[in-house]
PyMOL Python script that loads the backbone (N, CA, C, O; Angstrom):
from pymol import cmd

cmd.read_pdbstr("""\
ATOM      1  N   UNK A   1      90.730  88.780  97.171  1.00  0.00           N
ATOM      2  CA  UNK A   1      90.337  89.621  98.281  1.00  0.00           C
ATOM      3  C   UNK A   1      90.999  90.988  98.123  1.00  0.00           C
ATOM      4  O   UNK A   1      92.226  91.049  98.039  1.00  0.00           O
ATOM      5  N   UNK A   2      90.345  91.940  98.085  1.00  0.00           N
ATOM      6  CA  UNK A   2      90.851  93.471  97.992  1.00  0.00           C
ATOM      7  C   UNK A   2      91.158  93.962  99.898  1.00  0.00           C
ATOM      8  O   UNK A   2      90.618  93.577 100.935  1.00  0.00           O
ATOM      9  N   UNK A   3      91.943  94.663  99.702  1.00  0.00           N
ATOM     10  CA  UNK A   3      92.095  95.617 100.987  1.00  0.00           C
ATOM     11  C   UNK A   3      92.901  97.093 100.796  1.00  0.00           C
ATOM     12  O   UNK A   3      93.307  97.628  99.764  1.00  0.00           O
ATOM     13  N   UNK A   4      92.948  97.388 101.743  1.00  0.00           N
ATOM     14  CA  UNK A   4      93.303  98.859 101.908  1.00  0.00           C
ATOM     15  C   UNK A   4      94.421  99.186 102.534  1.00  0.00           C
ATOM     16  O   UNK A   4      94.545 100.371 102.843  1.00  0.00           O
ATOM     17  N   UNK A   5      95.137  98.561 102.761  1.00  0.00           N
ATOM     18  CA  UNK A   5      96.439  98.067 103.551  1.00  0.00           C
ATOM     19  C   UNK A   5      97.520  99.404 102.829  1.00  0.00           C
ATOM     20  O   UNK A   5      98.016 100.221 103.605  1.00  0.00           O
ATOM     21  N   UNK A   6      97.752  99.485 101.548  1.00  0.00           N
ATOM     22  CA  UNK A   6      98.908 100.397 101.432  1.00  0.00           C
ATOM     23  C   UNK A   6      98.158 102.322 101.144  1.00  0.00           C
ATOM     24  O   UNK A   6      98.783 103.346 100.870  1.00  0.00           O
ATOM     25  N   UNK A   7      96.793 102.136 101.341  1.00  0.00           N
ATOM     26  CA  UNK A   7      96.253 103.482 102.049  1.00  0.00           C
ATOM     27  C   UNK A   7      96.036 103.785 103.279  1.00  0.00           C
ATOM     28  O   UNK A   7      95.858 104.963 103.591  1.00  0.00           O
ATOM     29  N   UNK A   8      96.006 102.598 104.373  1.00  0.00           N
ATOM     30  CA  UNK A   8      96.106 102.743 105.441  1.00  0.00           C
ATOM     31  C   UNK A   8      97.254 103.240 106.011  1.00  0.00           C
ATOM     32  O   UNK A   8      97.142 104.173 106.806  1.00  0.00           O
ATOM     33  N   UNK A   9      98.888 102.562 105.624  1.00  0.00           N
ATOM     34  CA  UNK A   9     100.374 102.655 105.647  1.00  0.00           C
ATOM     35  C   UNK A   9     100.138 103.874 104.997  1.00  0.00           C
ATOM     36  O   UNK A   9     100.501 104.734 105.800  1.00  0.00           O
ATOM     37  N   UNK A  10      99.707 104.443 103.926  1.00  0.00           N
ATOM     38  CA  UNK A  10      99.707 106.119 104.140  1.00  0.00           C
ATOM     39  C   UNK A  10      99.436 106.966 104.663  1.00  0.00           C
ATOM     40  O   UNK A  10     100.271 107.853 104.838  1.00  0.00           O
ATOM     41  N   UNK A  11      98.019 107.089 105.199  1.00  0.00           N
ATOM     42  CA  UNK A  11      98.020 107.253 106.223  1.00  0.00           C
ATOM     43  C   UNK A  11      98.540 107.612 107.565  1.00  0.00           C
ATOM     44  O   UNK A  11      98.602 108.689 108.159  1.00  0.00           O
ATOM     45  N   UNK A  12      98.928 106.298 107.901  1.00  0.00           N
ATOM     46  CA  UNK A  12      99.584 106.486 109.238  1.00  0.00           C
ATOM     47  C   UNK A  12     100.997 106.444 108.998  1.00  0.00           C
ATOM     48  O   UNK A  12     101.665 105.862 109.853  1.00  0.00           O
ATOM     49  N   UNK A  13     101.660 106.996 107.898  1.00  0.00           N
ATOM     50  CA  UNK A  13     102.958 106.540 107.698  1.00  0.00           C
ATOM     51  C   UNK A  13     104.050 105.979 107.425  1.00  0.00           C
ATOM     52  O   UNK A  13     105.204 106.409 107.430  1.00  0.00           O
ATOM     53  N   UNK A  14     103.375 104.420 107.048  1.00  0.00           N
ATOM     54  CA  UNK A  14     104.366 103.996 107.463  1.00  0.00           C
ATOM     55  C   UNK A  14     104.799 102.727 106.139  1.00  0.00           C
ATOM     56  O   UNK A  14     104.095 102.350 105.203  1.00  0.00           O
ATOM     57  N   UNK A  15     105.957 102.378 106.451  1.00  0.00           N
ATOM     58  CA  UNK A  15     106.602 101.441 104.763  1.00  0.00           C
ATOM     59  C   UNK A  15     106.180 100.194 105.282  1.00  0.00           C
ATOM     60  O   UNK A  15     106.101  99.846 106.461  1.00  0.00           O
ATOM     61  N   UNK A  16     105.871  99.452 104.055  1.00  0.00           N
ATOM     62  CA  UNK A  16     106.020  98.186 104.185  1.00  0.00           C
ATOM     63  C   UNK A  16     106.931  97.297 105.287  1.00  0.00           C
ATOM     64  O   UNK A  16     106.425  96.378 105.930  1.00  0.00           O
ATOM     65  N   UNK A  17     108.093  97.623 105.397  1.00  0.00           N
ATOM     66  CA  UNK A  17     108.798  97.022 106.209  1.00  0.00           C
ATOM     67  C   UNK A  17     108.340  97.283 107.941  1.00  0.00           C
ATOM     68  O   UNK A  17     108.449  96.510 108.893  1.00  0.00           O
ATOM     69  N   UNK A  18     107.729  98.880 107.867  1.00  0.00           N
ATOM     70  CA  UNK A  18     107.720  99.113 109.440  1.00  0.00           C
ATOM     71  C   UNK A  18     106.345  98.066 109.988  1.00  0.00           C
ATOM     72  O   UNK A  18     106.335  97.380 111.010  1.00  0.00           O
ATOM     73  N   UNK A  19     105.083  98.220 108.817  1.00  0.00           N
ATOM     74  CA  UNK A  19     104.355  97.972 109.503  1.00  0.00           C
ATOM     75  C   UNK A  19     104.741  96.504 109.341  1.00  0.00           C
ATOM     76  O   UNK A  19     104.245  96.115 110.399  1.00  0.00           O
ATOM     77  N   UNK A  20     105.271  95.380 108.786  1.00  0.00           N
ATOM     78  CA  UNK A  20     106.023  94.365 108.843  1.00  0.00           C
ATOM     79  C   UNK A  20     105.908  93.578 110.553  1.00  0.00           C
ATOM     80  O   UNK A  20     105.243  92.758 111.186  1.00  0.00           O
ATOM     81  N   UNK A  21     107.245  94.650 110.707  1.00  0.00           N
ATOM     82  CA  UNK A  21     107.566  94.949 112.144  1.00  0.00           C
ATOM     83  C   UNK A  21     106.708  94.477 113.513  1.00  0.00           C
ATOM     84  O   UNK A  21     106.891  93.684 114.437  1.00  0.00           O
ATOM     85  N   UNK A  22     105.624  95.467 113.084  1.00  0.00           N
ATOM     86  CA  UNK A  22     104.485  95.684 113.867  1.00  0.00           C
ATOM     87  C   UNK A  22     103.439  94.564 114.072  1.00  0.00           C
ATOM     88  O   UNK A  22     102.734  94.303 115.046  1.00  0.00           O
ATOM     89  N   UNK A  23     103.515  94.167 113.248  1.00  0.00           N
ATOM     90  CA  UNK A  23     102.573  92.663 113.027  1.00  0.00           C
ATOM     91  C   UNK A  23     103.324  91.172 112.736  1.00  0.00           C
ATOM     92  O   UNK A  23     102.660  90.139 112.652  1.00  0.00           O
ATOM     93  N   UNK A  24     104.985  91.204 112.577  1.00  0.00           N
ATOM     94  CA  UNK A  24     105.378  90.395 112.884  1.00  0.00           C
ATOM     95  C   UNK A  24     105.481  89.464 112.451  1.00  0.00           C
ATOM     96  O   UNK A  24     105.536  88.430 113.117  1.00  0.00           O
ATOM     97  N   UNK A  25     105.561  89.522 110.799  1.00  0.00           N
ATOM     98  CA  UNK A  25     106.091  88.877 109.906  1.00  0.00           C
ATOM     99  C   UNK A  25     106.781  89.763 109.183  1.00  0.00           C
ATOM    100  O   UNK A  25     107.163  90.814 109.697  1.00  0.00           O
ATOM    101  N   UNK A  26     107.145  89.315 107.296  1.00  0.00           N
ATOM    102  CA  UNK A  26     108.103  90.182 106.822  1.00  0.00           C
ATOM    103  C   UNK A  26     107.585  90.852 105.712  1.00  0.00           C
ATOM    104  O   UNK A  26     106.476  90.674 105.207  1.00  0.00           O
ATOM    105  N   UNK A  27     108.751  91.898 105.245  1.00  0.00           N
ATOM    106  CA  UNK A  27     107.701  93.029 104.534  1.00  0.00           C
ATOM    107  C   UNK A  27     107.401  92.255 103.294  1.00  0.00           C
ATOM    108  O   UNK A  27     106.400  92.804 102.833  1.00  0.00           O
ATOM    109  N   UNK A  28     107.741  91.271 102.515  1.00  0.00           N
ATOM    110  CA  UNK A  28     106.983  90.102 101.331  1.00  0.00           C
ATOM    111  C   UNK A  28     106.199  89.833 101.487  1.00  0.00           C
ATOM    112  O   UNK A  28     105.498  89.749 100.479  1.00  0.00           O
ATOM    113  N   UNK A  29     105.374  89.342 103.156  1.00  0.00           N
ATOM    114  CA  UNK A  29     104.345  89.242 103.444  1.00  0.00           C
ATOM    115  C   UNK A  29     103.162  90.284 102.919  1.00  0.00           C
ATOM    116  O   UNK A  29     102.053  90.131 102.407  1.00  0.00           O
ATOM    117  N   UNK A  30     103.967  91.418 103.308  1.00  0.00           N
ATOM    118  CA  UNK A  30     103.191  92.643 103.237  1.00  0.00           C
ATOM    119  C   UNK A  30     102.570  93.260 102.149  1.00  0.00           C
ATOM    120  O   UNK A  30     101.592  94.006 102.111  1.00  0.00           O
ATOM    121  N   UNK A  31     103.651  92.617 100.843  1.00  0.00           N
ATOM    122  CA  UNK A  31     103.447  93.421  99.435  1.00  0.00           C
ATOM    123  C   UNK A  31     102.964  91.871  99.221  1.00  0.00           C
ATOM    124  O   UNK A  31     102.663  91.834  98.028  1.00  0.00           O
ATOM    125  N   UNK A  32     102.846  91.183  99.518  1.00  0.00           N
ATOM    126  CA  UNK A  32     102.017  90.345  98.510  1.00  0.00           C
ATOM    127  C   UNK A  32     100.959  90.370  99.282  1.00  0.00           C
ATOM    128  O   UNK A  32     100.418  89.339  98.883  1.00  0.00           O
ATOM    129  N   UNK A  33     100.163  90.843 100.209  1.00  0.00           N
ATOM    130  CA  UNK A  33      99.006  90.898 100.717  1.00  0.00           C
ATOM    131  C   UNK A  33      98.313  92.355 100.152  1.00  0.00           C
ATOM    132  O   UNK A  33      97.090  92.491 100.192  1.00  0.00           O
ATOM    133  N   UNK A  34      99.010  93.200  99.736  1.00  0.00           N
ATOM    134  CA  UNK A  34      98.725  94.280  99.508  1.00  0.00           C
ATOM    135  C   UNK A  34      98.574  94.193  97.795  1.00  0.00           C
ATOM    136  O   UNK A  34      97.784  94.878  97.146  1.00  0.00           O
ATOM    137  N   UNK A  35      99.412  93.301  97.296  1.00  0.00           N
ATOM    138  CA  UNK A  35      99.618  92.745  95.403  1.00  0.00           C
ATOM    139  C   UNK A  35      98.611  92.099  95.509  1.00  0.00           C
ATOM    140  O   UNK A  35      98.031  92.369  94.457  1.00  0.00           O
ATOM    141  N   UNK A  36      97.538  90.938  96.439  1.00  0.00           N
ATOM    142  CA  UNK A  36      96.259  90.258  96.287  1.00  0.00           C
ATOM    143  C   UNK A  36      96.555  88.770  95.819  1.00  0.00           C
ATOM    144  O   UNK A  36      95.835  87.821  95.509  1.00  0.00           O
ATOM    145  N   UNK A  37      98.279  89.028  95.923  1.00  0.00           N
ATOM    146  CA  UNK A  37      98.532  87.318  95.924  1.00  0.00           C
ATOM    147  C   UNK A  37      98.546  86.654  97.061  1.00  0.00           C
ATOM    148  O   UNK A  37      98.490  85.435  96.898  1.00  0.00           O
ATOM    149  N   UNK A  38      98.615  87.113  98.462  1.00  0.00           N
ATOM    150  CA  UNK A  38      98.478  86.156  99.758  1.00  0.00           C
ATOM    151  C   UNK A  38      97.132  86.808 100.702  1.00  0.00           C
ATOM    152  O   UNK A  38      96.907  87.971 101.035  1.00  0.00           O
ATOM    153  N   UNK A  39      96.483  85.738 100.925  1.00  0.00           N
ATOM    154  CA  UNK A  39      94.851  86.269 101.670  1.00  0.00           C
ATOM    155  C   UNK A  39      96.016  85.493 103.341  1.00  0.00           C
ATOM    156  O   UNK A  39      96.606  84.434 103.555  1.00  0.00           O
ATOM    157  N   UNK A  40      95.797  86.768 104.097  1.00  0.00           N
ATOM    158  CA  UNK A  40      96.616  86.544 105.525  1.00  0.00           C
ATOM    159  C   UNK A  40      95.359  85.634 106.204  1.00  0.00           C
ATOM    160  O   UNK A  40      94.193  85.421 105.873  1.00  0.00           O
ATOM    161  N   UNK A  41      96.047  85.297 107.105  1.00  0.00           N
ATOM    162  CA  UNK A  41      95.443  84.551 108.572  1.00  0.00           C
ATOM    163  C   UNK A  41      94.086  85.295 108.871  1.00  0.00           C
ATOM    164  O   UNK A  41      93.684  86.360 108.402  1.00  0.00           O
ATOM    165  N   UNK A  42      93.597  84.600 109.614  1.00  0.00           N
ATOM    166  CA  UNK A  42      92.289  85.197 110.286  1.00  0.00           C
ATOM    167  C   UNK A  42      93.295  86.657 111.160  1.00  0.00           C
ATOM    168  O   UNK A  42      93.115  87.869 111.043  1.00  0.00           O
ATOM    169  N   UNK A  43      94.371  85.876 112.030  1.00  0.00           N
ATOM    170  CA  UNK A  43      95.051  86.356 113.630  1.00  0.00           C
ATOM    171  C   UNK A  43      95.919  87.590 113.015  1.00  0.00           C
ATOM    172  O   UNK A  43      95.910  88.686 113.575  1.00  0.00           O
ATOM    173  N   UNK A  44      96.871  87.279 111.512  1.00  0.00           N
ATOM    174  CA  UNK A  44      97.194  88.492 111.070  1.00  0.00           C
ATOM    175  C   UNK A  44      96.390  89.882 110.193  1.00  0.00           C
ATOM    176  O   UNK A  44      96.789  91.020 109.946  1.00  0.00           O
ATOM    177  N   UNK A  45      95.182  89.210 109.904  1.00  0.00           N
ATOM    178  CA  UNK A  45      94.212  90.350 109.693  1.00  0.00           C
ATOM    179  C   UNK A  45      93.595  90.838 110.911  1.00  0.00           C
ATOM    180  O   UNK A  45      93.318  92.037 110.948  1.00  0.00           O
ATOM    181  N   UNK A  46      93.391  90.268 111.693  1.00  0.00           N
ATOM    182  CA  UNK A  46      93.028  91.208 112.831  1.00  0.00           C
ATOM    183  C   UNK A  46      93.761  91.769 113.468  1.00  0.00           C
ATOM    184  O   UNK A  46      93.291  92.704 114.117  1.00  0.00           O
ATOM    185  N   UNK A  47      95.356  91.459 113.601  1.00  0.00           N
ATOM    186  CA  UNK A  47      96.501  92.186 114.382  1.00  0.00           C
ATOM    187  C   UNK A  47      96.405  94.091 113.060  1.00  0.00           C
ATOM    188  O   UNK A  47      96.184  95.220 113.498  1.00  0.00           O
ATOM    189  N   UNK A  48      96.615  93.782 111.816  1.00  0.00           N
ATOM    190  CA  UNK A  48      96.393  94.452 110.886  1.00  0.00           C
ATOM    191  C   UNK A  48      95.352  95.312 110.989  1.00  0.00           C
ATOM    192  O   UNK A  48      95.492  96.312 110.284  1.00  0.00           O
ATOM    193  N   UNK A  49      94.111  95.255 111.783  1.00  0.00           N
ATOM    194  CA  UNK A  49      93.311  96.018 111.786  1.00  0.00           C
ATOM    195  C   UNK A  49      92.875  96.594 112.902  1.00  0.00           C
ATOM    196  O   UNK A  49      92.102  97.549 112.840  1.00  0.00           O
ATOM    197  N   UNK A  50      93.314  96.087 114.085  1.00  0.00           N
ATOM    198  CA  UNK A  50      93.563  96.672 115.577  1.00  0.00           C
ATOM    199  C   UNK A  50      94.668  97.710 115.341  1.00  0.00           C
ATOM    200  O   UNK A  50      94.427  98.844 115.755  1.00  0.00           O
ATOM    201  N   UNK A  51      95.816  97.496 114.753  1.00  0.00           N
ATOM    202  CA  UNK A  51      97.267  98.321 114.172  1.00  0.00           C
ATOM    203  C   UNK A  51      96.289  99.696 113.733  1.00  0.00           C
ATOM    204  O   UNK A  51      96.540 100.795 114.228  1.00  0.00           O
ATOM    205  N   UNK A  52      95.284  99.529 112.866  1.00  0.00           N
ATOM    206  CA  UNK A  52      94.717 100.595 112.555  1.00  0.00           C
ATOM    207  C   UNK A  52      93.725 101.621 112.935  1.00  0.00           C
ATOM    208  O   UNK A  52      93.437 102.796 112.707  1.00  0.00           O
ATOM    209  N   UNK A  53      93.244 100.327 113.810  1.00  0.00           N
ATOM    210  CA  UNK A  53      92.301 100.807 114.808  1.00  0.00           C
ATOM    211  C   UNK A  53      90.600 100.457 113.801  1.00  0.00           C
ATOM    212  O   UNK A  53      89.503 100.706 114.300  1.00  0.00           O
ATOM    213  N   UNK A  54      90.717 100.064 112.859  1.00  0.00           N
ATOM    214  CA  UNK A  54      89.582  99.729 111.756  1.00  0.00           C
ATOM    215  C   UNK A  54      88.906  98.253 112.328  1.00  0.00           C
ATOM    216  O   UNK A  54      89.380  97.609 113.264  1.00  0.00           O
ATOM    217  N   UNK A  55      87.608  97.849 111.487  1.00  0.00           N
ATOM    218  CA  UNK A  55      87.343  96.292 111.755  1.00  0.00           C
ATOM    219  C   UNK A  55      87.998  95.812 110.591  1.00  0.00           C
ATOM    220  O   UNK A  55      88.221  96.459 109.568  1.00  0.00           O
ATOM    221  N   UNK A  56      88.321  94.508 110.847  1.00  0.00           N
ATOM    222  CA  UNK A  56      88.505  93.921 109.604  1.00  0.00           C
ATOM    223  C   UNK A  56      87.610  94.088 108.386  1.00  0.00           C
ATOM    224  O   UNK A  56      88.122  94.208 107.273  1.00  0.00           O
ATOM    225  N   UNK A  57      86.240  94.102 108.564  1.00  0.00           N
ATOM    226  CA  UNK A  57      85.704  94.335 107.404  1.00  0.00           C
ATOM    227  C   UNK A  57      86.625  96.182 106.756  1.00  0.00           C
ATOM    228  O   UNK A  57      86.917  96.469 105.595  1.00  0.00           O
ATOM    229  N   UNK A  58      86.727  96.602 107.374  1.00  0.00           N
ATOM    230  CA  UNK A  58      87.226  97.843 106.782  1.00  0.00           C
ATOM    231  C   UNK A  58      88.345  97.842 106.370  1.00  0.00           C
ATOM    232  O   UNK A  58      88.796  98.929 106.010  1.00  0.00           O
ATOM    233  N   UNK A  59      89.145  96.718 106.275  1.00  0.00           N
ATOM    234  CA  UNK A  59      90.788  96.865 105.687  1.00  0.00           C
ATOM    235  C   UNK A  59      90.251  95.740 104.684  1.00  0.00           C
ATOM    236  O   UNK A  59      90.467  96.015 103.504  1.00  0.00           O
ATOM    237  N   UNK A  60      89.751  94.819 104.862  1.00  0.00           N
ATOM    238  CA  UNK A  60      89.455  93.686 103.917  1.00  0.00           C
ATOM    239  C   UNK A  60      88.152  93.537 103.559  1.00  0.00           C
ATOM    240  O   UNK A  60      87.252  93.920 104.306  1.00  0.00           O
ATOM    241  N   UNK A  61      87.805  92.699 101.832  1.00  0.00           N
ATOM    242  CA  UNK A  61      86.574  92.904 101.145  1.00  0.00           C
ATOM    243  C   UNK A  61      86.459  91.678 100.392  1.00  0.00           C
ATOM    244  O   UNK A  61      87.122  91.734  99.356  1.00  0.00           O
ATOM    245  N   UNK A  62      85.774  90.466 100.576  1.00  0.00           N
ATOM    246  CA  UNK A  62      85.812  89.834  99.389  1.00  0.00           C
ATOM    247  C   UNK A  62      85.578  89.931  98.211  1.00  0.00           C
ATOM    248  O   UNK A  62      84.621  90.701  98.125  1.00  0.00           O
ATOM    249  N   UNK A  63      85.765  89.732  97.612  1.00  0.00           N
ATOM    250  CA  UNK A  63      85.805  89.478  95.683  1.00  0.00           C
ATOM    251  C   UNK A  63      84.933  88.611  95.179  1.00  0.00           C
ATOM    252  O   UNK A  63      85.033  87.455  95.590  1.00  0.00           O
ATOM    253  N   UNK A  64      83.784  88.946  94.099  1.00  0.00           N
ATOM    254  CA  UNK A  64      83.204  87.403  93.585  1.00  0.00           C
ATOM    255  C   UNK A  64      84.465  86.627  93.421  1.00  0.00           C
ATOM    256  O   UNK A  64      85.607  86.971  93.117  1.00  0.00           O
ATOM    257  N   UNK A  65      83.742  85.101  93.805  1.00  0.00           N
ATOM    258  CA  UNK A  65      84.983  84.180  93.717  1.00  0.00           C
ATOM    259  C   UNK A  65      85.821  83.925  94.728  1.00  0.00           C
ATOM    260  O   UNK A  65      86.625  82.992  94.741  1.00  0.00           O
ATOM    261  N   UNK A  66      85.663  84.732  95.595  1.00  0.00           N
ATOM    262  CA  UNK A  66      86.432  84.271  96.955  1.00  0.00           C
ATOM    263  C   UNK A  66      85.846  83.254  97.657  1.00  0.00           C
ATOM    264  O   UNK A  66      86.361  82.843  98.696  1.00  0.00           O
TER     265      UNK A  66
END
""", "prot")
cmd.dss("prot")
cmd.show_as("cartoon", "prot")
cmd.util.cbc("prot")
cmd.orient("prot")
């Protein structure tokens, strides 16, 4: 699954750890969701994309093979 997660955090600012914070797990979470080794929750992709104000389809994309 591809996303947009560490152009979004540019964006609006902010490090791995803050937006962490914000959504309420930890920033490992963050870089391995952003590295394409952990596909998050339904509840933390949508906290992730309300954070941005985007739909989920717009932070996240499946991949053939997903």
């Amino acid at each position: 699954m591809k996303n947009t997660i560490r152009v979004e955090r540019a964006i609006h600012d902010l490090t791995q750890a803050e937006l962490a914070v914000k959504v309420d797990v930890s920033r490992q979470t963050i870089n391995a969701i952003e590295a394409g080794k952990y596909v998050p929750s339904a509840t933390l992709a949508l906290k992730i994309a309300r954070l941005f104000k985007k739909s989920v389809n717009d932070i996240f994309e499946l991949e053939k093979g997903d």
